[in-house]
mmCIF file as Biopython writes it, N, C-alpha, C and O atoms, coordinates in Angstrom:
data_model
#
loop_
_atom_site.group_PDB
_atom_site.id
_atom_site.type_symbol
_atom_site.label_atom_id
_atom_site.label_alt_id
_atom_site.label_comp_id
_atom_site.label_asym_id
_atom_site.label_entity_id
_atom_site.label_seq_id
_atom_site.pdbx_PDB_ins_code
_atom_site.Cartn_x
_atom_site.Cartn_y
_atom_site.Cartn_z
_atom_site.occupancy
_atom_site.B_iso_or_equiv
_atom_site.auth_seq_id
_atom_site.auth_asym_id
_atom_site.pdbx_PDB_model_num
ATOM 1   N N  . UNK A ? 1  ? 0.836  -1.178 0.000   1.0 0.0 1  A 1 
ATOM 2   C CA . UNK A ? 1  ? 0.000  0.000  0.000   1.0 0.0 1  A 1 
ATOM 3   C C  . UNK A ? 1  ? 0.888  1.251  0.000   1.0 0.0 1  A 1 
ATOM 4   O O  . UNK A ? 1  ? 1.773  1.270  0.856   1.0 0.0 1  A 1 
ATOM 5   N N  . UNK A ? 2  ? 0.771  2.463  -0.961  1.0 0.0 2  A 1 
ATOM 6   C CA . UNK A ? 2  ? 1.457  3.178  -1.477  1.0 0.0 2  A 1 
ATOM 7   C C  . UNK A ? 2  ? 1.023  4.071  0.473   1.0 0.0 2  A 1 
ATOM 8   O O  . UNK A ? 2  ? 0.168  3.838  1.327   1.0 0.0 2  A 1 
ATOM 9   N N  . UNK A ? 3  ? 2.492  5.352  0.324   1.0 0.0 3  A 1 
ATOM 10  C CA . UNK A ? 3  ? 2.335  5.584  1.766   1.0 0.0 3  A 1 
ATOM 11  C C  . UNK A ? 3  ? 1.406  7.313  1.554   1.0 0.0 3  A 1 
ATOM 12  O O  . UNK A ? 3  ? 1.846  8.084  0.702   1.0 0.0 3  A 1 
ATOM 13  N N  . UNK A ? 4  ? 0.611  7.577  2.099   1.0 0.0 4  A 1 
ATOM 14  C CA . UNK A ? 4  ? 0.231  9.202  1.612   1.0 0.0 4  A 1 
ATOM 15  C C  . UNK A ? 4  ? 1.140  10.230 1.799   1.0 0.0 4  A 1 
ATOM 16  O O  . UNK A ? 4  ? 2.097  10.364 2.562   1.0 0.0 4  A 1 
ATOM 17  N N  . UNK A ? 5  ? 0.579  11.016 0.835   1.0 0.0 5  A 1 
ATOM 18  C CA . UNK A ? 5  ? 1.637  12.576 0.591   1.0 0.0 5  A 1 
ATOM 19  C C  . UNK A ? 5  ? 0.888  13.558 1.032   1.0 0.0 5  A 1 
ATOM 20  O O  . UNK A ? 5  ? 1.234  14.618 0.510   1.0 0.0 5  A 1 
ATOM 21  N N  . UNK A ? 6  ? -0.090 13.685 1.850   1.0 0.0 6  A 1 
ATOM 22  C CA . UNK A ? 6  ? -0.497 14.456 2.236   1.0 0.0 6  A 1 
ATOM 23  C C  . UNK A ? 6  ? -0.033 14.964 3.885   1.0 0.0 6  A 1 
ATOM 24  O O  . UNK A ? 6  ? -0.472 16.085 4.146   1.0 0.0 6  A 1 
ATOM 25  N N  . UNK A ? 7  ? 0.712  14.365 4.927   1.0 0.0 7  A 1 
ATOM 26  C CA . UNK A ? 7  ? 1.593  14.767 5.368   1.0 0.0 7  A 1 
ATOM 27  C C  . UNK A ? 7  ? 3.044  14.250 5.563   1.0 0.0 7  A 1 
ATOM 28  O O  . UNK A ? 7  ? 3.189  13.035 5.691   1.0 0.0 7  A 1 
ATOM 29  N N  . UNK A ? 8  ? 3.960  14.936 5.591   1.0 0.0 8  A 1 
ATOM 30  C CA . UNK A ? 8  ? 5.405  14.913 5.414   1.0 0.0 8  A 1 
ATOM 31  C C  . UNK A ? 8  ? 6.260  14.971 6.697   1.0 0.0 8  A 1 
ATOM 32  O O  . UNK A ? 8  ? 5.720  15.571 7.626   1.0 0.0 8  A 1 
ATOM 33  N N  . UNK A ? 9  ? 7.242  14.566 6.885   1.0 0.0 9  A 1 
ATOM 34  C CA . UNK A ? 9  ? 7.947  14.089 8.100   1.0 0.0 9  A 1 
ATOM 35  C C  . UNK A ? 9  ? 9.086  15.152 8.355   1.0 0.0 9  A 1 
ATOM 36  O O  . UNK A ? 9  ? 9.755  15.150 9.388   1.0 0.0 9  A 1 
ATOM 37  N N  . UNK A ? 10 ? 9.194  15.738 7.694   1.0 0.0 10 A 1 
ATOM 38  C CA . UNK A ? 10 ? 9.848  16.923 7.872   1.0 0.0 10 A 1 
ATOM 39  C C  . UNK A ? 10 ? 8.620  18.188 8.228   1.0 0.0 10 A 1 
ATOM 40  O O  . UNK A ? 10 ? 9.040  19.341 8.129   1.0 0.0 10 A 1 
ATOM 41  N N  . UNK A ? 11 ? 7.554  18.059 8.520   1.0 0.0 11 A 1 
ATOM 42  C CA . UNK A ? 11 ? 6.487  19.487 8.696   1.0 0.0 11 A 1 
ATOM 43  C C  . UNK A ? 11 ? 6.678  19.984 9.711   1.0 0.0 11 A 1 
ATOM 44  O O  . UNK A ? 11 ? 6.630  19.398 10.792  1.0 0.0 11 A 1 
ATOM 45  N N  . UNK A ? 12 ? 6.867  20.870 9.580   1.0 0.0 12 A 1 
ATOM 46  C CA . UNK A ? 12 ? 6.835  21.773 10.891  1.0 0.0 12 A 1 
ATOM 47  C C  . UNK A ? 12 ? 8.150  22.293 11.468  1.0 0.0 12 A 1 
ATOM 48  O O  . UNK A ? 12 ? 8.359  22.858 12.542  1.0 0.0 12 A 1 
ATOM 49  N N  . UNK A ? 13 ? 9.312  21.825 10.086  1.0 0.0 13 A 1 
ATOM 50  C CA . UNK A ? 13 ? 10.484 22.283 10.547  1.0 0.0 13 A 1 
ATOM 51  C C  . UNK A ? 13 ? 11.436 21.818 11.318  1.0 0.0 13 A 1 
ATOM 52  O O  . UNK A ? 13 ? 11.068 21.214 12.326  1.0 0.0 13 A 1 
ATOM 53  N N  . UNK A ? 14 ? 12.748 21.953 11.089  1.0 0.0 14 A 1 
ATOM 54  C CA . UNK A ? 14 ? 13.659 20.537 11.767  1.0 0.0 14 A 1 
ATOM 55  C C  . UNK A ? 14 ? 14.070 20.972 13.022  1.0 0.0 14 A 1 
ATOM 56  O O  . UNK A ? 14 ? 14.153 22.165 13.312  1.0 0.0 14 A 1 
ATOM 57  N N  . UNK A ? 15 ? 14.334 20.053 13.782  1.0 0.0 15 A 1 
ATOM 58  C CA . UNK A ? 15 ? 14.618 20.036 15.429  1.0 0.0 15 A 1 
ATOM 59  C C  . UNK A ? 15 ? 16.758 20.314 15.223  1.0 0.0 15 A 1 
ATOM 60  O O  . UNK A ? 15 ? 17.542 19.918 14.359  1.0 0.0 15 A 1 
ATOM 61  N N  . UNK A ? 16 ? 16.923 21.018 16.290  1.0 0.0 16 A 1 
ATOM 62  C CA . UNK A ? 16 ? 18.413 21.023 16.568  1.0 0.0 16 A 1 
ATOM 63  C C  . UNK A ? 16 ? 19.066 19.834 16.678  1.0 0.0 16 A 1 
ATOM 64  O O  . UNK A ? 16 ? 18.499 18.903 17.250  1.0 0.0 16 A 1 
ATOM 65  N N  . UNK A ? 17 ? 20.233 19.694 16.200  1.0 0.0 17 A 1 
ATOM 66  C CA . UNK A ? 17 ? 21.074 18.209 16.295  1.0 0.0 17 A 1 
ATOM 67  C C  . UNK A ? 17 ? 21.732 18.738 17.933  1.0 0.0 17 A 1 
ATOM 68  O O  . UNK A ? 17 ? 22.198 19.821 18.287  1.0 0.0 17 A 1 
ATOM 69  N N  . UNK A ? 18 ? 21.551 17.642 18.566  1.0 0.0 18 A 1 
ATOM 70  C CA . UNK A ? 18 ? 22.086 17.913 20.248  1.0 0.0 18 A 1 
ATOM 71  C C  . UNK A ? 18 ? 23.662 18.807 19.717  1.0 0.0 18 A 1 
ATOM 72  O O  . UNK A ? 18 ? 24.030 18.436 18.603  1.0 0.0 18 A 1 
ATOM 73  N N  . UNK A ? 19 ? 24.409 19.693 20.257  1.0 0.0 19 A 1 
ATOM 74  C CA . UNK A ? 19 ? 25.621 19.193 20.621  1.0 0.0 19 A 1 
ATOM 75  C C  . UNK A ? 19 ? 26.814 19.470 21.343  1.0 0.0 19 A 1 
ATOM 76  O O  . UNK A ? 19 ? 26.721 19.837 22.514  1.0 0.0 19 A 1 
ATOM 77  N N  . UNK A ? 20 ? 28.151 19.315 20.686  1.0 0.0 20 A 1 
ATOM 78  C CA . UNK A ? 20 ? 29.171 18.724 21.629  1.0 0.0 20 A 1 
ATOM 79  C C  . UNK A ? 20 ? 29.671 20.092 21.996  1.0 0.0 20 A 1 
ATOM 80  O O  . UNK A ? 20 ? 30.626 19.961 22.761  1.0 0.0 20 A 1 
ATOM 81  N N  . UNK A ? 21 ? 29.439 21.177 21.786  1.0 0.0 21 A 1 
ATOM 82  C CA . UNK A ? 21 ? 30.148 22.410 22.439  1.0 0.0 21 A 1 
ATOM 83  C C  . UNK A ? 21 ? 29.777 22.643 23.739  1.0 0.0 21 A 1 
ATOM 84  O O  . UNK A ? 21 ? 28.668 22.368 24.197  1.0 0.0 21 A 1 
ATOM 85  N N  . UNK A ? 22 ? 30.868 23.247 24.463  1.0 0.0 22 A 1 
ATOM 86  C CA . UNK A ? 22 ? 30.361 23.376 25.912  1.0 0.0 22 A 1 
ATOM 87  C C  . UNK A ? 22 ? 30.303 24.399 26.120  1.0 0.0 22 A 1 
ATOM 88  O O  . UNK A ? 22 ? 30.730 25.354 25.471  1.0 0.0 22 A 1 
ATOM 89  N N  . UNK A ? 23 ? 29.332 24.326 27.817  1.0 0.0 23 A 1 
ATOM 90  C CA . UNK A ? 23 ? 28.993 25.755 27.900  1.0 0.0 23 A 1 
ATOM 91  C C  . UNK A ? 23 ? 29.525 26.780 27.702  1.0 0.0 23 A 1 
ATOM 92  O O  . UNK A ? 23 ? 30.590 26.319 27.289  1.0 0.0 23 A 1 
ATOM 93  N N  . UNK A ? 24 ? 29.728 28.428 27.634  1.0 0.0 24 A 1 
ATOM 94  C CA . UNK A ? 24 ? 30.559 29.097 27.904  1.0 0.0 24 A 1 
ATOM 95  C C  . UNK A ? 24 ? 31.022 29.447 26.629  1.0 0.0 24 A 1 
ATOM 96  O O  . UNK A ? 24 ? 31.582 30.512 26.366  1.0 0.0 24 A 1 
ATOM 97  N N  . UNK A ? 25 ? 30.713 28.273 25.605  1.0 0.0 25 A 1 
ATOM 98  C CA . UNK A ? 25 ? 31.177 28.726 24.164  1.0 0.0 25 A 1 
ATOM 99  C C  . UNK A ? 25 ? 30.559 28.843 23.094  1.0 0.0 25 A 1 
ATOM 100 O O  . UNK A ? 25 ? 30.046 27.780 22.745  1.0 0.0 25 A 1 
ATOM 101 N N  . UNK A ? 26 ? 30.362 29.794 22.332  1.0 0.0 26 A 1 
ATOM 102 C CA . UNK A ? 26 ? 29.220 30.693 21.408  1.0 0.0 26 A 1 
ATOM 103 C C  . UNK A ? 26 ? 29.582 30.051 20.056  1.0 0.0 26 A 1 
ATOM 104 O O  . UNK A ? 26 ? 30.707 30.348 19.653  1.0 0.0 26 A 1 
ATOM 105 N N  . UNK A ? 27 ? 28.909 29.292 19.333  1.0 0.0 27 A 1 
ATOM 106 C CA . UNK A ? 27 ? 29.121 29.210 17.771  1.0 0.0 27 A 1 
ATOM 107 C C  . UNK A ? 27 ? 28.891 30.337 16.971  1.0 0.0 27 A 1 
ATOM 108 O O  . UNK A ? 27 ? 27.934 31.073 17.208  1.0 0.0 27 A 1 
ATOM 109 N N  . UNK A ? 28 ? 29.863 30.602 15.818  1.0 0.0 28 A 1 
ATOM 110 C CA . UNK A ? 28 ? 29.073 31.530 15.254  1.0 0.0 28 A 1 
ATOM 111 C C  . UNK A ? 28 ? 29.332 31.221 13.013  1.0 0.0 28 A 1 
ATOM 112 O O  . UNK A ? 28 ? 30.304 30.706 12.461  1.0 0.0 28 A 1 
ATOM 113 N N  . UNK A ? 29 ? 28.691 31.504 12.683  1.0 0.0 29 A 1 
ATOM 114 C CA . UNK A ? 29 ? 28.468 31.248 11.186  1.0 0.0 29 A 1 
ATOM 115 C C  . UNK A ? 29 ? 29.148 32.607 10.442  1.0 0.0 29 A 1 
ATOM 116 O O  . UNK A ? 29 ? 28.692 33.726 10.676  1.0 0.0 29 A 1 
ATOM 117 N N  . UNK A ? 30 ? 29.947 32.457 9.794   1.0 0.0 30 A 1 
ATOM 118 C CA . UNK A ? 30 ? 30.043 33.876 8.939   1.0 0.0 30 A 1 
ATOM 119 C C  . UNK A ? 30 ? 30.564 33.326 7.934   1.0 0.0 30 A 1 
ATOM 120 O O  . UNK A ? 30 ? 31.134 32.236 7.921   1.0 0.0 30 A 1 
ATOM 121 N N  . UNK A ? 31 ? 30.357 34.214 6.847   1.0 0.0 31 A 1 
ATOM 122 C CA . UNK A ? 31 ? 30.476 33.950 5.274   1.0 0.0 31 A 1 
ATOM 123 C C  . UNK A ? 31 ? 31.883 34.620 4.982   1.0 0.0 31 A 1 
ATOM 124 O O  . UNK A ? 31 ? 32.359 35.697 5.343   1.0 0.0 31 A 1 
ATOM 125 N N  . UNK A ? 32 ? 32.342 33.657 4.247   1.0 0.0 32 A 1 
ATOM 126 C CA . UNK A ? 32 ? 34.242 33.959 3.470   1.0 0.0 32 A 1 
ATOM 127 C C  . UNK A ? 32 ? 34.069 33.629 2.483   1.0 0.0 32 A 1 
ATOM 128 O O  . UNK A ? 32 ? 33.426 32.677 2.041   1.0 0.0 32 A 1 
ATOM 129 N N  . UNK A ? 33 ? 34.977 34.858 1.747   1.0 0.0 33 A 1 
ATOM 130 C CA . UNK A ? 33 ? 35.130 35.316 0.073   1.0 0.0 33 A 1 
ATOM 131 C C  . UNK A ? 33 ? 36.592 34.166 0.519   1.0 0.0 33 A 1 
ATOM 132 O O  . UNK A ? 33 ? 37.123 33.958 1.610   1.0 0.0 33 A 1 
ATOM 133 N N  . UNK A ? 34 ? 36.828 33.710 -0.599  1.0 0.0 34 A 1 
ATOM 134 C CA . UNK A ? 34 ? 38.199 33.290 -1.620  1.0 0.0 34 A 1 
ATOM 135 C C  . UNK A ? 34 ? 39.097 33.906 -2.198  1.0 0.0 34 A 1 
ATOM 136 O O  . UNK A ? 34 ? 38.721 33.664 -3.345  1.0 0.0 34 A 1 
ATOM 137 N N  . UNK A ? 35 ? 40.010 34.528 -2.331  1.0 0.0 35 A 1 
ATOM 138 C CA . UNK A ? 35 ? 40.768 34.945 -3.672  1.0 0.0 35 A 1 
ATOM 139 C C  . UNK A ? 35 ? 42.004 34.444 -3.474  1.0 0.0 35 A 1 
ATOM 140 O O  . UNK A ? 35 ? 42.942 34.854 -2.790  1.0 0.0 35 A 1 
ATOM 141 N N  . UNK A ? 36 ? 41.858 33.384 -4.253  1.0 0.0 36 A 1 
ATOM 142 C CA . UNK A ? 36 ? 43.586 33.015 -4.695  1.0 0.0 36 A 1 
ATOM 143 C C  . UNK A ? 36 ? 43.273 32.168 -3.264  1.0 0.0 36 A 1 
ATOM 144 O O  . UNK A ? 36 ? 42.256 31.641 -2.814  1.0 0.0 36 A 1 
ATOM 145 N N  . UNK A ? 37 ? 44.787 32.315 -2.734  1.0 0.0 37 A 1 
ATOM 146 C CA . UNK A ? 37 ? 45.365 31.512 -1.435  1.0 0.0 37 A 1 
ATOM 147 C C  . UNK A ? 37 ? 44.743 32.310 0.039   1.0 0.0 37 A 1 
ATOM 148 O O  . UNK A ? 37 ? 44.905 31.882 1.182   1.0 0.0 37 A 1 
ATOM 149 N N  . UNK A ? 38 ? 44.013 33.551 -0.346  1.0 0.0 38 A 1 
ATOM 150 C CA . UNK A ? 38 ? 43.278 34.159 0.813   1.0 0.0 38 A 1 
ATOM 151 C C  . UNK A ? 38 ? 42.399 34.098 1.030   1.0 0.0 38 A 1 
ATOM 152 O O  . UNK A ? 38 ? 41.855 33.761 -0.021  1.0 0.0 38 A 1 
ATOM 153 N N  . UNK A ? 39 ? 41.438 34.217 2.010   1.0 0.0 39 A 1 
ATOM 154 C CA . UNK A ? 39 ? 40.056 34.087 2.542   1.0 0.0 39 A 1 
ATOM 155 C C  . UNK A ? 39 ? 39.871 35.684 3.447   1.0 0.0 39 A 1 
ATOM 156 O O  . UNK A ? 39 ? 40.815 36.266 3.982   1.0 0.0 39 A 1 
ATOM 157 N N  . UNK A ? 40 ? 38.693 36.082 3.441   1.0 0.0 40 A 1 
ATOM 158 C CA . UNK A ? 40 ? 38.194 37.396 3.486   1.0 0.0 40 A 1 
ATOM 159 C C  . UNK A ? 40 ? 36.758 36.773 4.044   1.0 0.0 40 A 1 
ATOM 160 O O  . UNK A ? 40 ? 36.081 35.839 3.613   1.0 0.0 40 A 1 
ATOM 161 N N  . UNK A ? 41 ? 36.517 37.867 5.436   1.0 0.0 41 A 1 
ATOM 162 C CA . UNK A ? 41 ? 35.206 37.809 5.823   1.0 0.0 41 A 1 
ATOM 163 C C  . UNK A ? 41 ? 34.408 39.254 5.470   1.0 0.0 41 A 1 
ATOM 164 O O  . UNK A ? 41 ? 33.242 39.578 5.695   1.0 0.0 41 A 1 
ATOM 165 N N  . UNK A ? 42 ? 35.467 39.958 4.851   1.0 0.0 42 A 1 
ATOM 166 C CA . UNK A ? 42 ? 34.584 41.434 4.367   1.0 0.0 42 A 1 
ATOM 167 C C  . UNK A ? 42 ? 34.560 41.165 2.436   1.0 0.0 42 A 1 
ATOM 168 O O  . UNK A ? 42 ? 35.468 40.590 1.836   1.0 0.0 42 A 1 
ATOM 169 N N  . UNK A ? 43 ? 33.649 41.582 1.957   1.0 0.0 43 A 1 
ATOM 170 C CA . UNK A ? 43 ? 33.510 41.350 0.636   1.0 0.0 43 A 1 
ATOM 171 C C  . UNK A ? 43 ? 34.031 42.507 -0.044  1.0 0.0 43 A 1 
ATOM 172 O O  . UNK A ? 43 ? 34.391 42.471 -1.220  1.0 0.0 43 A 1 
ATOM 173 N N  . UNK A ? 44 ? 34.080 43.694 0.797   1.0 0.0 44 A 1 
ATOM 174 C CA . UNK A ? 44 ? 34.914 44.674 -0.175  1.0 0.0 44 A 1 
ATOM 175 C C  . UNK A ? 44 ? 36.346 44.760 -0.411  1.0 0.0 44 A 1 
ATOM 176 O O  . UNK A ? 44 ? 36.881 45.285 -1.387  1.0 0.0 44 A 1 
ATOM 177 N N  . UNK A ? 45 ? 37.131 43.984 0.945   1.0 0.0 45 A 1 
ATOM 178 C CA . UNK A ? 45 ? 38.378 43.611 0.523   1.0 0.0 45 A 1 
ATOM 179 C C  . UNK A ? 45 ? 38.723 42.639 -0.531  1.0 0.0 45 A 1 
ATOM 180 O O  . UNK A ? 45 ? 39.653 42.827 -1.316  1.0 0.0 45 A 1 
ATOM 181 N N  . UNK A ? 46 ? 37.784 41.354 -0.541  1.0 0.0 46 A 1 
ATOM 182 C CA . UNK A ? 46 ? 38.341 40.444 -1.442  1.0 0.0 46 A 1 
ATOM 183 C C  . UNK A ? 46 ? 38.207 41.796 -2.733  1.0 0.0 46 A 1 
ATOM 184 O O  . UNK A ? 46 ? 39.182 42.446 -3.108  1.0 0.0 46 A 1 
ATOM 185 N N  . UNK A ? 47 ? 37.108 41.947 -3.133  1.0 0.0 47 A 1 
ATOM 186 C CA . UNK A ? 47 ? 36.994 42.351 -4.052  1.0 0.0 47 A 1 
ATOM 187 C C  . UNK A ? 47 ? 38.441 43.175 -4.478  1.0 0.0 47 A 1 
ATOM 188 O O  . UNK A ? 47 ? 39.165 42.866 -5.425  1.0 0.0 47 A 1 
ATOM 189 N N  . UNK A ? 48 ? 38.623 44.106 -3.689  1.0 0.0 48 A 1 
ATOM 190 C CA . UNK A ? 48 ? 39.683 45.104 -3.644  1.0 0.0 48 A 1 
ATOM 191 C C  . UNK A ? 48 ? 41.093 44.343 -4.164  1.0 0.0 48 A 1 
ATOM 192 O O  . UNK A ? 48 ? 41.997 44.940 -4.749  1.0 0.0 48 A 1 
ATOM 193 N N  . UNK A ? 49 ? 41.105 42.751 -3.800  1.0 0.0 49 A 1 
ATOM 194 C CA . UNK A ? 49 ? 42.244 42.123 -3.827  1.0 0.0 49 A 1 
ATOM 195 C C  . UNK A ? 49 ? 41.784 41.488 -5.157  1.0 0.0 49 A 1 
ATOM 196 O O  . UNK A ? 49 ? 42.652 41.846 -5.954  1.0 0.0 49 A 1 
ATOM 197 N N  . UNK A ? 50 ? 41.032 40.862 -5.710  1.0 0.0 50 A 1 
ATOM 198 C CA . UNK A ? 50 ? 40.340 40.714 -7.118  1.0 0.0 50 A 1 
ATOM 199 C C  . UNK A ? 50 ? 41.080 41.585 -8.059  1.0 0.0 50 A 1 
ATOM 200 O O  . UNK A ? 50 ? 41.791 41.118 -8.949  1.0 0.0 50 A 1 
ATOM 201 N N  . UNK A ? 51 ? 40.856 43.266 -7.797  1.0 0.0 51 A 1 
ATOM 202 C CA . UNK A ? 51 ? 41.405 43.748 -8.543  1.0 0.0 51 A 1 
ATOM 203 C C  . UNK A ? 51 ? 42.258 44.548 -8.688  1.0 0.0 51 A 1 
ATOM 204 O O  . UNK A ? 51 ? 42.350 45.504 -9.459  1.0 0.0 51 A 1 
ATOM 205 N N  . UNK A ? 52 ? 43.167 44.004 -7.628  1.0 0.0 52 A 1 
ATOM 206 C CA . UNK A ? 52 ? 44.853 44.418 -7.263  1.0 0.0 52 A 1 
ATOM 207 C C  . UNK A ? 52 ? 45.595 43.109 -7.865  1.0 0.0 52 A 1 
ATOM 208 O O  . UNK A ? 52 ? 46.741 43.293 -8.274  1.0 0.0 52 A 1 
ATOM 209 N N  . UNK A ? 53 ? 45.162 42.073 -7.940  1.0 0.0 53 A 1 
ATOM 210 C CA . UNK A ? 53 ? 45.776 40.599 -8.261  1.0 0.0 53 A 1 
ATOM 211 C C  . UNK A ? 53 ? 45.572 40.725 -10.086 1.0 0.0 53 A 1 
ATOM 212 O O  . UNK A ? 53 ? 46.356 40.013 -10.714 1.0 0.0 53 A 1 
ATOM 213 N N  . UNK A ? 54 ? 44.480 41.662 -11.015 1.0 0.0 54 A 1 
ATOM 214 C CA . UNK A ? 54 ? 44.272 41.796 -12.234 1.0 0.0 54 A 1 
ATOM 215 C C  . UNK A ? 54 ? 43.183 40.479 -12.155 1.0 0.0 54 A 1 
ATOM 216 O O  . UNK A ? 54 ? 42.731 39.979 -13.185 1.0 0.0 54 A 1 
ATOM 217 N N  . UNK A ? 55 ? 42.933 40.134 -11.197 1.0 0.0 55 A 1 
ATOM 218 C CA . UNK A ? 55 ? 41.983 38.308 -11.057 1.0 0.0 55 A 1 
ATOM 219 C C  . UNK A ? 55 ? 40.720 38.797 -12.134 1.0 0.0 55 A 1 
ATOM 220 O O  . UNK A ? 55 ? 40.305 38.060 -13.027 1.0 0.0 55 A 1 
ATOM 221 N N  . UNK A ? 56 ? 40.109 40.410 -11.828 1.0 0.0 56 A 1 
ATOM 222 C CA . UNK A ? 56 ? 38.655 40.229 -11.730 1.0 0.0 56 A 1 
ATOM 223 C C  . UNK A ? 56 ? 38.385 40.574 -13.575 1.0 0.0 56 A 1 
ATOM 224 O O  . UNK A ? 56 ? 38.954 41.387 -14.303 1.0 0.0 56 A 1 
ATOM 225 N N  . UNK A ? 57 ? 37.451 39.724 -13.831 1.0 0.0 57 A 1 
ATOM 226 C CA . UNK A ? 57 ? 36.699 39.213 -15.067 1.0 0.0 57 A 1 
ATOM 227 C C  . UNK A ? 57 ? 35.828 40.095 -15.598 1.0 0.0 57 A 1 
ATOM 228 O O  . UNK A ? 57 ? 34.708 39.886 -15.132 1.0 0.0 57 A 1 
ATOM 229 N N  . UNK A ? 58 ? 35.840 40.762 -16.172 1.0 0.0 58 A 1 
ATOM 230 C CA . UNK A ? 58 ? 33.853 41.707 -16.759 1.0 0.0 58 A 1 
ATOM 231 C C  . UNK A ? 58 ? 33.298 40.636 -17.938 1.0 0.0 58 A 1 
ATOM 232 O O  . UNK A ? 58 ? 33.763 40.108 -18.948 1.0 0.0 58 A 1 
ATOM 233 N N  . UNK A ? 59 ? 32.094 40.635 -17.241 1.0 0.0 59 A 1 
ATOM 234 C CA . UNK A ? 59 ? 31.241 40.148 -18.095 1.0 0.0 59 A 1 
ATOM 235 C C  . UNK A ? 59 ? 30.410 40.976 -18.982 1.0 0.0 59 A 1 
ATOM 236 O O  . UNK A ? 59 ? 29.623 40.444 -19.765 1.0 0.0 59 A 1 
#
């Protein structure tokens, strides 16, 4: 017997994975540019280094 699609096991949005950090210590997420052999958490530097390196492309 085929299973219904009318509700889904993911509804309502996913639960936190437990974990292993301990108290006292803050995760945090931030986004890094690339260029070349460097990594950049501000996007106007990579850029800046894009086109100090001659890297950057026009489309």
């Amino acid at each position: 017997m085929p299973k219904s699609t009318d509700k889904w096991e993911n509804e309502g949005g996913s639960l936190e994975a437990p974990s292993s950090i301990p108290p006292g210590v803050v995760r945090h997420t931030e986004e890094t540019f690339t260029v070349g052999s460097y990594r950049y958490t501000n996007l106007t530097a990579a850029v800046a280094e894009v086109k100090r390196s001659g890297r950057l492309h026009k489309s």
